[in-house]
C-alpha positions in Angstrom: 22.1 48.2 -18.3 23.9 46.6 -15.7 20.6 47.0 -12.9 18.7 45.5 -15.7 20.9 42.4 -16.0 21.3 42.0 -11.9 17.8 42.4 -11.6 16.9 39.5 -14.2 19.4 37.5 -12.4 17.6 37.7 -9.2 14.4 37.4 -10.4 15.5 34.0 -12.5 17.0 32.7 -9.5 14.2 33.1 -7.1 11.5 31.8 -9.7 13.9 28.5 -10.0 14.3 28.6 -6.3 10.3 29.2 -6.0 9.8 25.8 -8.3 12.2 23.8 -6.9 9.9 24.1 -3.6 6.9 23.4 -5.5 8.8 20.3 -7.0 10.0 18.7 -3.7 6.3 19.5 -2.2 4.6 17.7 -4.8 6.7 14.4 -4.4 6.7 14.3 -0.6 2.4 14.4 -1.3 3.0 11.8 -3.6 5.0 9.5 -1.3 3.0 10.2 1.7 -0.2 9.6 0.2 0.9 6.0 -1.5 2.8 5.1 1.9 -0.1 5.6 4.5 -3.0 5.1 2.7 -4.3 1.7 5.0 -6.4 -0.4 3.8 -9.0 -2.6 5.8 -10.7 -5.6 4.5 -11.7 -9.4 6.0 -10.6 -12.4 5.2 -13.1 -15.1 5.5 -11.3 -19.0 6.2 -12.3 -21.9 3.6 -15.6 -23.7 5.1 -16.1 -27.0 4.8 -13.2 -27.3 2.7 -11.5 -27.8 6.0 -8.3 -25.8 5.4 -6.2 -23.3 7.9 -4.5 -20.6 6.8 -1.8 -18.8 7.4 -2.1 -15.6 5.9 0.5 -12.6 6.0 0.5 -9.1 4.9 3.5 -6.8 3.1 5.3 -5.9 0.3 5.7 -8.9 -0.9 5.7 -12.7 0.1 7.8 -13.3 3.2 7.7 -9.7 4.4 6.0 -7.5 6.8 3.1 -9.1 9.1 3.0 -12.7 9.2 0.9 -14.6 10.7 -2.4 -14.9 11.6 -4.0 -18.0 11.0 -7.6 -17.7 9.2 -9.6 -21.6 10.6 -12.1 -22.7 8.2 -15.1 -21.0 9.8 -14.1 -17.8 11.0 -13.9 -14.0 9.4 -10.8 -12.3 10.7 -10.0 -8.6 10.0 -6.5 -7.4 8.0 -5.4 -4.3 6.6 -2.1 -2.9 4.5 -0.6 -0.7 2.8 -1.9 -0.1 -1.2 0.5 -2.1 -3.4 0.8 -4.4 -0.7 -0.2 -8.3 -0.7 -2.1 -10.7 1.2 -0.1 -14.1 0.7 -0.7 -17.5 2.2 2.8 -18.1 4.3 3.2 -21.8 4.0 2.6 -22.4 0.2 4.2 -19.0 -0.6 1.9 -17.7 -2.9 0.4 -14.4 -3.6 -3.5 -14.6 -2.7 -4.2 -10.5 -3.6 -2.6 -7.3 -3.5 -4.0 -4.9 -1.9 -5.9 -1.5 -3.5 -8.2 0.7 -2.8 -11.7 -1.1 -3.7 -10.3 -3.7 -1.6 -12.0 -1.3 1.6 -14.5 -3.1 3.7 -14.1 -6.1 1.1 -14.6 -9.7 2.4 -12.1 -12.1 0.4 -13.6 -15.8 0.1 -10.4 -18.4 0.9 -13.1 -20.8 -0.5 -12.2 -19.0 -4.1 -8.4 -19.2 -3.6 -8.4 -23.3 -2.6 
């Protein structure tokens, strides 16, 4: 009786050892995935609307890569993280966040102002 109850200990621990593992490889794919999945897309400036701007890229407005400066007839390519957003850094606004349909997509400024 007393093998019988040792050997269920063992096997109980090694199955909650065995998904513990499984648990903490899971969310490591989870965070990886959301964290370097980059995005690439154009922004296109404003046209004859005549207006520069300064666009940067992160988490959120005031963060991560600011600025490149989009003139009124010109395409210039971004990219970011998913969850991320594009903002205009003078008027500190949000102008899109990023997902992933945004890939290969050409935002109009001439939409936005």
């Amino acid at each position: 009786m007393k093998k019988v109850k040792k050997t269920i200990l063992f096997a109980s621990i090694a199955v909650l050892i065995l998904s513990s593992f499984t648990i903490i490889n899971q969310r490591s794919k989870i965070n990886t995935y959301s964290q370097s999945e980059r995005i690439s897309f154009k922004i296109k400036g404003t046209g004859s609307k005549g207006i520069s701007v300064k666009i940067g890229v992160g988490s959120k407005v005031g963060s991560g890569s600011c600025c490149s400066t989009v003139s009124p007839f010109s395409t210039a390519g971004f990219s970011g993280n998913i969850g991320d957003v594009v903002y205009d850094s003078e008027k500190k606004r949000v102008i899109v966040k990023i997902y992933d349909g945004l890939q290969g997509a050409i935002i109009d400024l001439k939409e936005y102002y």
